[in-house]
C-alpha positions as CSV (number, residue, x, y, z in Angstrom):
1,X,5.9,-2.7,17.4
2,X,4.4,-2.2,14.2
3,X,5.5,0.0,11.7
4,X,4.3,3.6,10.1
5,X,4.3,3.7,6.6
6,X,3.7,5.8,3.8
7,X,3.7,4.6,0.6
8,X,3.5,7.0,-3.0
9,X,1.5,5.1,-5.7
10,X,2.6,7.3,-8.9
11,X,0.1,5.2,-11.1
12,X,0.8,5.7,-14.7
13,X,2.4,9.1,-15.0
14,X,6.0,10.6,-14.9
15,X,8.8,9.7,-17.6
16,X,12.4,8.5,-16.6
17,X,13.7,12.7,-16.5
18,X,10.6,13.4,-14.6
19,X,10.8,10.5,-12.0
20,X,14.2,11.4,-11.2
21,X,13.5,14.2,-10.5
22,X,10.3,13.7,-8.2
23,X,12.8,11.1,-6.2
24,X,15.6,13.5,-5.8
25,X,12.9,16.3,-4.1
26,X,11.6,13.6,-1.6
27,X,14.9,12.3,-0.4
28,X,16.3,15.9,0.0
29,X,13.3,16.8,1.5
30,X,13.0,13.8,3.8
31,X,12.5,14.6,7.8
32,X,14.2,12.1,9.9
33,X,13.0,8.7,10.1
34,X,13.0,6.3,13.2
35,X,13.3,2.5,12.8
36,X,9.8,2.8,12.9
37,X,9.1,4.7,9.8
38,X,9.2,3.9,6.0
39,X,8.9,5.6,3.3
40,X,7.8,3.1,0.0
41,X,7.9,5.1,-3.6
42,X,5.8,3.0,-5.7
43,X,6.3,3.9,-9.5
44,X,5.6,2.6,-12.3
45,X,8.0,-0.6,-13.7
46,X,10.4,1.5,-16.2
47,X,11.2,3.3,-12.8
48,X,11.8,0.4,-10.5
49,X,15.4,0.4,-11.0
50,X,16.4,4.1,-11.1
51,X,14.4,4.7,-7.9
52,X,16.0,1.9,-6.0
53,X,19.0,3.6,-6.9
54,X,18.4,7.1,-6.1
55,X,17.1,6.2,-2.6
56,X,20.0,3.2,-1.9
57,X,22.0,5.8,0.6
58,X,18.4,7.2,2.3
59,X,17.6,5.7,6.0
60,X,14.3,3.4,5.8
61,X,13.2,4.7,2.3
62,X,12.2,1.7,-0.5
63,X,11.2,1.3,-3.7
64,X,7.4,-0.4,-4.5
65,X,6.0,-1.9,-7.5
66,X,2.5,-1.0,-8.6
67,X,1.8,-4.7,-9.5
68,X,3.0,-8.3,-10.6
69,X,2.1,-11.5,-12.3
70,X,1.2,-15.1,-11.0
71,X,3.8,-16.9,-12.6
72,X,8.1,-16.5,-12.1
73,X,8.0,-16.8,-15.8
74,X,6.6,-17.6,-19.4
75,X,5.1,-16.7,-22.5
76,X,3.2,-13.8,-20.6
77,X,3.5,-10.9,-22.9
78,X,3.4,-7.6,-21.3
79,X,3.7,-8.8,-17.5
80,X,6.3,-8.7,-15.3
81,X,7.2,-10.8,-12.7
82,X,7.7,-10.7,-8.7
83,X,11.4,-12.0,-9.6
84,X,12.1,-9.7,-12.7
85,X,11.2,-6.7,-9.9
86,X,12.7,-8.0,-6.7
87,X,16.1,-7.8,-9.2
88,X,15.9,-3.9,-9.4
89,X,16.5,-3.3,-5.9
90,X,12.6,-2.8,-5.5
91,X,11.4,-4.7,-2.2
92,X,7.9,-4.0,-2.1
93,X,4.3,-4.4,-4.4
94,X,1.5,-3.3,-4.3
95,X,-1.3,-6.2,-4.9
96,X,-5.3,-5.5,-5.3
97,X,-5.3,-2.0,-5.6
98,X,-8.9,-1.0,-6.2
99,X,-8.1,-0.2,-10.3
100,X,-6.4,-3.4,-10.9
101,X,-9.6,-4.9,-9.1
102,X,-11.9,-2.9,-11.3
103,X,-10.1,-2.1,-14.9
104,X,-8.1,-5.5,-15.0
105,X,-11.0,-7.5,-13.6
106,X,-8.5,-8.8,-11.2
107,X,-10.4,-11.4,-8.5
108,X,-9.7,-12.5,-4.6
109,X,-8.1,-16.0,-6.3
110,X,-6.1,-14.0,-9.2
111,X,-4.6,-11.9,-5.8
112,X,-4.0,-15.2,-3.6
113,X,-2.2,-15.9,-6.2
114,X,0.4,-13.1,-6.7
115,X,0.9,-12.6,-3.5
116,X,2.2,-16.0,-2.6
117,X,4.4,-15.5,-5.8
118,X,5.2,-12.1,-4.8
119,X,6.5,-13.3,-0.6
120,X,8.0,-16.3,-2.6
121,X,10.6,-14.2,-4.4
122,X,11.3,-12.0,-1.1
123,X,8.8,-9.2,-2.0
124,X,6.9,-7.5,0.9
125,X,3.4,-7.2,0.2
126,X,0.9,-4.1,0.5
127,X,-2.7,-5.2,-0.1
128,X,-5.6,-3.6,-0.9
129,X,-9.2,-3.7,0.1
130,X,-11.9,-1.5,0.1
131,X,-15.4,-1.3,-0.8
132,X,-17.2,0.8,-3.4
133,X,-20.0,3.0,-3.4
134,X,-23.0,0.8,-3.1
135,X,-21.3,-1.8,-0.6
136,X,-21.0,1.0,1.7
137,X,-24.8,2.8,1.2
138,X,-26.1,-0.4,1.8
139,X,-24.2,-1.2,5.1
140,X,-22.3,-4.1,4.1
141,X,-19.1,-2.7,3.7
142,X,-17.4,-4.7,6.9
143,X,-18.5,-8.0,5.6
144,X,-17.2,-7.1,2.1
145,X,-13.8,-6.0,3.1
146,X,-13.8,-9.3,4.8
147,X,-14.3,-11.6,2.2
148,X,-11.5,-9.5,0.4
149,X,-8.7,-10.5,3.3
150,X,-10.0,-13.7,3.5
151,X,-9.9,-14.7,0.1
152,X,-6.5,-12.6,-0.8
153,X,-4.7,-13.7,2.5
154,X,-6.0,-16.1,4.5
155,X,-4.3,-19.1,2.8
156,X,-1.1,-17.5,3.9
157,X,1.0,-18.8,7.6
158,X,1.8,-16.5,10.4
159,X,5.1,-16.2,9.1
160,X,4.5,-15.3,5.3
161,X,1.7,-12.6,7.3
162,X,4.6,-10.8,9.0
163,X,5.7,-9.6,5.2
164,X,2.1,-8.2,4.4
165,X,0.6,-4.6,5.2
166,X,-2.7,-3.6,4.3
167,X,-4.2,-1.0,2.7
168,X,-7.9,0.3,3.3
169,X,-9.5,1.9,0.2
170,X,-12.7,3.2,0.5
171,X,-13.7,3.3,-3.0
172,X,-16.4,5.1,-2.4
173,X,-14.7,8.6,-0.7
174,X,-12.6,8.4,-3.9
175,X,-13.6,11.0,-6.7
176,X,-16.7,11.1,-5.6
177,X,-17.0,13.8,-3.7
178,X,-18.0,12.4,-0.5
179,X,-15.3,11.8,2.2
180,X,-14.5,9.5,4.9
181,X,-14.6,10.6,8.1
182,X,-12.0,10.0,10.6
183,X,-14.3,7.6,12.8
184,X,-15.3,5.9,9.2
185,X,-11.7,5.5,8.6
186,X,-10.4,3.8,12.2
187,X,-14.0,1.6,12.3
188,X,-12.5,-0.3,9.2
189,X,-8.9,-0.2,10.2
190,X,-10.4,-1.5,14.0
191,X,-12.5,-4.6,12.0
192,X,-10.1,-5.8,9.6
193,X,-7.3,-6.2,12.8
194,X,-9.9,-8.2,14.6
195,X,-9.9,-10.2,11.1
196,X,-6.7,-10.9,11.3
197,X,-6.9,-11.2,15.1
198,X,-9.3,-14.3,14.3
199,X,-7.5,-16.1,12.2
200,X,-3.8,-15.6,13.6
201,X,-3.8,-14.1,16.8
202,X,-3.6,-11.0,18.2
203,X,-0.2,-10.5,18.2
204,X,0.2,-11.2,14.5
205,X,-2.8,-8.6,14.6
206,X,-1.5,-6.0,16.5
207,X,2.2,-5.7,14.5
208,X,0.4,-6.0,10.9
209,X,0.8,-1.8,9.4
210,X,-3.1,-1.0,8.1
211,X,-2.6,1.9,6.1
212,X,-5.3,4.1,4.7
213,X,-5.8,5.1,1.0
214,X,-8.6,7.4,0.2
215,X,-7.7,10.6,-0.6
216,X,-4.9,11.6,2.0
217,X,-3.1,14.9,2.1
218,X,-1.1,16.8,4.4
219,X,-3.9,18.6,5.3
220,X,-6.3,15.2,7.2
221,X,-2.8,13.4,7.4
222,X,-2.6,14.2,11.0
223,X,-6.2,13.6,11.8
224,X,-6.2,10.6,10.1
225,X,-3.1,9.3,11.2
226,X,-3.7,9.9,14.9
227,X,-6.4,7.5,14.8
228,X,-5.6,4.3,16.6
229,X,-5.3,1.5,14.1
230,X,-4.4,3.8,11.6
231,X,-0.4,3.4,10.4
232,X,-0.1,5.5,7.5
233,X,-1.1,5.9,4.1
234,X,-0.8,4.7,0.6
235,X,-0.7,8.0,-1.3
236,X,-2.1,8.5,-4.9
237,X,-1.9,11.9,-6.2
238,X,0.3,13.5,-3.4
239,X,3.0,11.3,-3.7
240,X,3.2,13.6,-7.3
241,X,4.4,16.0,-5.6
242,X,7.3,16.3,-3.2
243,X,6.1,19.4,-1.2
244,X,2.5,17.4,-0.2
245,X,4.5,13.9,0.1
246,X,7.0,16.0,3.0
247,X,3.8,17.2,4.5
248,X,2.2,13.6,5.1
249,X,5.4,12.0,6.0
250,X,6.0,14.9,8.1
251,X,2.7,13.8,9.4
252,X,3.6,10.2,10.2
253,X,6.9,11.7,11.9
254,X,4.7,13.8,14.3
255,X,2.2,11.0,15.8
């Protein structure tokens, strides 16, 4: 049985005071988890280690990287690697998220790339796709998010696959006003698990978490959860704040 996830991207806020604090709400807060929930906090890499820390003694909750680096090591000033973060206690990373992809001009081969590096040093994978604006006006949005797996992923074995979970972004319903409705948001979930389907079975298919990131809160959490190939979510500004990140997990809890 697949798993339900949600997954707090913090991005590039909170100091070391204020992250403690944001970790100590959530995990007092916390409704009970099954074996078949998780809980990934995702901050940003000065908060890797404290995090894994604060959340060692709570049941199926983990620590998440925002990113990594192709290479173990090197003359890379600035990056970090899938080692470096796997040694703070941290077991997940995020990989492709749609501003890496757009600010850091990251590509499909770039994210092949770290994310066999990433599984090669133990790290569990959460990918991103998702398509922007003008990919999904013109109707092409299933064959873009397509190239995106196939490109980031498909060089991977079944086995390396069962350490990856997906996450849907569409860009577009980001910011912009315009939102994505539930049927918009299990249509893509549906087509990228017949992707995988295709290429390594349904079985692999049907245990891979597909979680969805465009602008979840506890209010469409249910909605949007109850949605067949819907798992969970990758949270951006919610996971901010303890009170809203309860309400979505609470959400997860309740399907």
């Amino acid at each position: 049985m697949r798993k339900k996830i949600v997954a707090g991207n913090w991005k590039m806020n909170l100091d070391i005071e204020q992250g403690k604090t944001l970790v100590n709400e959530i995990v007092a807060g916390l409704p009970e988890l099954s074996e078949n929930h998780k809980v990934v906090i995702c901050p940003p890499f000065i908060h890797l280690q404290q995090t894994a820390q604060l959340t060692i003694t709570a049941n199926h909750v983990f620590t998440g990287a925002q990113n990594c680096y192709t290479e173990a090591s090197g003359a890379y000033t600035g990056e970090i690697s899938a080692g470096m973060i796997k040694s703070t206690g941290a077991l997940y990373v995020i990989l492709g998220h749609s501003e890496r992809r757009e600010y850091f001009k990251e590509s499909n081969e770039m994210l092949a790339k770290k994310t066999t590096t990433a599984l090669a040093n133990g790290l569990k994978v959460i990918f991103c796709c998702g398509e922007p604006l003008e990919i999904r006006d013109a109707g092409t949005q299933n064959n873009y998010v397509e190239e995106q797996i196939k490109a980031g992923l498909f060089h991977l074995g079944a086995e390396e696959m069962d350490h990856v979970v997906i996450a849907y972004e569409p860009i577009w319903a980001i910011g912009t006003g315009r939102t994505a409705s539930t049927d918009q948001a299990q249509d893509m979930h549906a087509h990228i698990r017949g992707v995988l389907a295709a290429k390594y079975g349904t079985e692999l298919a049907k245990n891979t978490s597909i979680l969805y990131g465009g602008s979840c809160k506890p209010s469409n959490a249910p909605e949007l959860f109850a949605c067949a190939d819907v798992d969970g979510g990758l949270i951006g500004g919610a996971s901010l704040n303890a009170a809203d990140f309860h309400g979505i997990i609470s959400a997860m809890v309740n399907q």
